[in-house]
C-alpha positions as CSV (number, residue, x, y, z in Angstrom):
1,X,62.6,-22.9,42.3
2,X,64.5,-25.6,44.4
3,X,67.2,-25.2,46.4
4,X,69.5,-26.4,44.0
5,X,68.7,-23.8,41.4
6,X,69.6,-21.0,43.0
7,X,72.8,-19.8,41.7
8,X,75.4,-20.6,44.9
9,X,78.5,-19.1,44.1
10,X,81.7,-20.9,43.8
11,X,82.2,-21.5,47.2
12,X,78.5,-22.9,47.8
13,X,77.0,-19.8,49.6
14,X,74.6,-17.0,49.0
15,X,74.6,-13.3,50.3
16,X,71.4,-12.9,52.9
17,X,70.1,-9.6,53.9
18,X,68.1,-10.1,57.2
19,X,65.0,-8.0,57.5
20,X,63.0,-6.9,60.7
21,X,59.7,-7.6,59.0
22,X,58.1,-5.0,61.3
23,X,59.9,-1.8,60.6
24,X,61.7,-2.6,57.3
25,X,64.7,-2.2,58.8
26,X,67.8,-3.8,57.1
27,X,69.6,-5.6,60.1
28,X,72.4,-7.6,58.3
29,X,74.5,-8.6,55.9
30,X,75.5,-12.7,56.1
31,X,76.2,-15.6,54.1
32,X,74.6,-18.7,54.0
33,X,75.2,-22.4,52.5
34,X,72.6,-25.2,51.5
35,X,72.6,-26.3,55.2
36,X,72.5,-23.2,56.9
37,X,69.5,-22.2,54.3
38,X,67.8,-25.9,55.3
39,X,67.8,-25.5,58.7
40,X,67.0,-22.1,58.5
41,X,63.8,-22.6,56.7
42,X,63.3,-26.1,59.2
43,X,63.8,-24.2,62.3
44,X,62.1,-20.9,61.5
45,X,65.2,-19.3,63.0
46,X,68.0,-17.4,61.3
47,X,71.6,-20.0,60.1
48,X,73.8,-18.3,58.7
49,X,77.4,-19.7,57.4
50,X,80.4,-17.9,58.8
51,X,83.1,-18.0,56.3
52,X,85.8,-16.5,58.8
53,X,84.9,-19.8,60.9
54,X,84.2,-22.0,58.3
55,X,81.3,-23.1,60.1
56,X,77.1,-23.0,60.3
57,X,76.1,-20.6,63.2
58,X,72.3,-20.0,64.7
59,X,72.1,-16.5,65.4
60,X,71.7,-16.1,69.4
61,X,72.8,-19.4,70.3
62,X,75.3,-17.8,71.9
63,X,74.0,-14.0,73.0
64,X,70.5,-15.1,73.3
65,X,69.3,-12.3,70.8
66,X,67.0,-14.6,68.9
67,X,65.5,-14.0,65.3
68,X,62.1,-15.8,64.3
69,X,61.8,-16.3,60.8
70,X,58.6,-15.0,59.3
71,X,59.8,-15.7,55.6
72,X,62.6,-16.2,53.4
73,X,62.9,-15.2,49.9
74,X,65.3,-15.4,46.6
75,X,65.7,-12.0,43.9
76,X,65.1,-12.0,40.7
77,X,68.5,-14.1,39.8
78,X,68.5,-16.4,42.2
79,X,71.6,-15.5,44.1
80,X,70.5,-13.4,46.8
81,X,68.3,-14.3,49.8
82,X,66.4,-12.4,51.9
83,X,65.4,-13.6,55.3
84,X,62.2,-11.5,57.2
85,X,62.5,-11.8,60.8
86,X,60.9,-10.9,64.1
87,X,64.2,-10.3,66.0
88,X,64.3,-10.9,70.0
89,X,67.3,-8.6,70.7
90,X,69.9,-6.5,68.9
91,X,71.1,-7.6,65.6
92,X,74.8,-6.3,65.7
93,X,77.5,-8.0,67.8
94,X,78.1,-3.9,69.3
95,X,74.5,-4.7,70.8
96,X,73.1,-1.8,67.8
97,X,69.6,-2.7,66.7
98,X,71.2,-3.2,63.1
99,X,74.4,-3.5,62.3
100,X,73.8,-0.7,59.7
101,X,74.2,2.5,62.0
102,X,77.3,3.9,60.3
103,X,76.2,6.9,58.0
104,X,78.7,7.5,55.1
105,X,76.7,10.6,53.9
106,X,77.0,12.9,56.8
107,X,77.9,12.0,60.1
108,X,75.8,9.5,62.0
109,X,73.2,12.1,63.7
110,X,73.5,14.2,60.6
111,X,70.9,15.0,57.4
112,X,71.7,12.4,55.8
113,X,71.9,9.1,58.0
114,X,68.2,10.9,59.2
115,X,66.8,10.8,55.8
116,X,68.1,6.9,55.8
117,X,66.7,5.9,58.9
118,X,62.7,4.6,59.9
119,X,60.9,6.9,61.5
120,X,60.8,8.1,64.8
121,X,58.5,6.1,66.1
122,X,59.1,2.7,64.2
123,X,62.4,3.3,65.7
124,X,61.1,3.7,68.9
125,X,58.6,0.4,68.1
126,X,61.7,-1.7,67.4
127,X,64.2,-0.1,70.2
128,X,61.0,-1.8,72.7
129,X,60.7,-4.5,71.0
130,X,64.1,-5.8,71.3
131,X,64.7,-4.6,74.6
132,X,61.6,-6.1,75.9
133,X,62.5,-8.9,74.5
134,X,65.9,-9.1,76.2
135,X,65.0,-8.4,79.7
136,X,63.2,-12.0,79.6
137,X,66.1,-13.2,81.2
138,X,66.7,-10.4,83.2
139,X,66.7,-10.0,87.2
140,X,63.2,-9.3,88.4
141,X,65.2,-7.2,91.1
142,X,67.1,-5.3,88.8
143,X,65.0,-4.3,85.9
144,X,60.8,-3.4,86.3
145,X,60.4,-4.7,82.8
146,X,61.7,-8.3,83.6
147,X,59.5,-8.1,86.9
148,X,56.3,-7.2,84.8
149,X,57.5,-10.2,82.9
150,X,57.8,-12.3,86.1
151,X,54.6,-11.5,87.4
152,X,52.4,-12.7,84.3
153,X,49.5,-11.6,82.6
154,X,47.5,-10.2,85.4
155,X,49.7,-7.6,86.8
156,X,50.7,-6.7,83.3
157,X,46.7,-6.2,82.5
158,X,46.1,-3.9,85.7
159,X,48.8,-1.5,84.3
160,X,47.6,-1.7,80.8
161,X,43.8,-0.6,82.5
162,X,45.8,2.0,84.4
163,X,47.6,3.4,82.0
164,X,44.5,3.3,79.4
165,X,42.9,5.4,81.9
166,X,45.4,7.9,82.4
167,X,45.4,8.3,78.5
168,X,41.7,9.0,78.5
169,X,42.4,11.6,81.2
170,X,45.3,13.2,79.9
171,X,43.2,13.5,76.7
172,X,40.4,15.4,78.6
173,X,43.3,17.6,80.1
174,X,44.1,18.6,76.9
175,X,47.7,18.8,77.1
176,X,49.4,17.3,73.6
177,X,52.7,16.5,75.5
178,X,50.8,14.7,78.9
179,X,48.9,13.0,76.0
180,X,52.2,11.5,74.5
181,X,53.6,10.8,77.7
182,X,50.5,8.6,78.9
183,X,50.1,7.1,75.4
184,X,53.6,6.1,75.4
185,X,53.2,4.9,79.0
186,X,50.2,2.7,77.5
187,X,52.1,1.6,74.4
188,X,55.3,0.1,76.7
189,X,53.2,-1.9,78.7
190,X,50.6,-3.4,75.6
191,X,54.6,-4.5,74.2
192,X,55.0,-6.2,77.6
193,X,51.7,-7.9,77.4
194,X,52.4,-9.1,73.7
195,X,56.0,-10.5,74.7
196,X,54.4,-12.2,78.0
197,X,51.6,-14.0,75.9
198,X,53.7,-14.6,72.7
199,X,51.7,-12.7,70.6
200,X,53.7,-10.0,67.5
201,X,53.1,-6.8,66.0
202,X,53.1,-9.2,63.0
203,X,49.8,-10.9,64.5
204,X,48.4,-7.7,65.1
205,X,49.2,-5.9,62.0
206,X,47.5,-9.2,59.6
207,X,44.4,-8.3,62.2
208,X,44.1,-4.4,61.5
209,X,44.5,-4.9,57.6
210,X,42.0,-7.8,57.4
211,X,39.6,-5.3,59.2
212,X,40.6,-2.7,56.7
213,X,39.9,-5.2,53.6
C-alpha cells in the first residue's frame, strides 16, 4: 500500500500509537499527516502532527528525549499507524515513561492498573533504559551514570568484570537476595556499556533468537 491509500481522514491525518519495541509498552497516542509520516519513515525518528499547533513536530527536538524508529506499520483498514520505537528518554511531557499511567480500573497502584502493566522487570528494563539514556547529557559531577558515560568503554568494562565477579561470588554464597542485588548491579552497568557503544536490546534480542533458531 502507498501512502496515498491509506485512508487519511478529512482533515489529512492518521491516529499513531507509538510502541517501545522492547517491552510492548504502549507510549502514546498522536496524530500524523503525509509529511509528518514521510519524514518519519526518512529520518527513522518519530514526526508527529500537532493539531492544537497546527504544525509537524519531531519528538525530542525540544526535551531531548529521542525515539528511533525501528518500524512503522498500517492495521488492517488503513487508517491507523503504528510506529515501533527505541525511545531515548520518557515518552510523556510529565517526564512518565508512557503517557499511559493513569488506571481507570482501580487506582493507579491498585489490581487492576497491575494486571495492565509489563512486568516487573521489563519495567525495570525500560525505567534504565530511558534513564540511561538521558543522563548522556548529564553532569559527570553530578550523576555516576553520566560519568561512566564520560569515561568510555574501558572503565565501563572494568565494572562490568567487577560486577560479573561479584555475581559468581554471590552465587557461591548462596544467598537469593545478594544474588539479585549483584545481578542487578551487573545488568545496570552491561545497559551503560550498550548506550556508550550504540548498541540495543533490539541488537541483542535478533542475536539470542537467531541462536535459538
Amino acid at each position: 500500500m502507498s501512502m496515498d491509500e491509506l485512508a487519511w481522514d478529512e482533515r489529512g491525518l492518521l491516529p499513531v500509537i507509538v510502541q517501545d519495541a522492547a517491552t510492548g509498552a504502549v507510549l502514546t497516542l498522536a496524530y500524523a499527516n503525509r509529511e509528518a509520516l514521510a519524514n518519519t519513515l526518512r529520518d527513522r525518528a518519530t514526526w508527529l502532527y500537532s493539531r492544537s499547533r497546527r504544525e509537524l513536530w519531531r519528538k525530542g527536538a525540544t526535551s531531548g528525549n529521542t525515539q528511533r524508529v525501528l518500524s512503522v506499520s498500517y492495521d488492517c483498514d488503513g487508517d491507523a499507524l503504528l510506529y515501533r520505537v527505541e525511545p531515548r528518554g520518557p515518552a510523556c511531557h510529565t517526564g512518565a515513561t508512557s503517557c499511559f499511567f493513569r488506571a481507570l480500573t482501580g487506582d493507579e497502584g491498585g489490581a487492576g492498573a497491575e494486571a495492565a502493566a509489563p512486568e516487573t522487570f521489563e519495567r525495570a528494563v525500560a525505567h534504565l533504559r530511558t534513564t540511561i539514556a538521558a543522563r548522556r547529557g548529564a553532569s559527570p559531577e553530578t550523576s555516576y551514570t553520566a560519568k561512566l558515560l564520560h569515561d568510555g568503554v574501558d572503565r565501563i568494562g572494568k565494572k562490568v568484570g567487577e560486577e560479573a565477579t561479584e555475581v559468581v561470588i554471590a552465587a557461591k554464597n548462596g544467598d537469593a537476595r545478594e544474588i539479585a542485588w549483584e545481578v542487578a548491579d551487573l545488568f545496570y552497568h552491561t545497559l551503560v556499556l550498550l548506550e556508550e557503544r550504540g548498541v540495543s536490546l533490539d541488537d541483542v534480542g535478533a542475536e539470542l533468537l537467531r541462536r535459538a533458531t
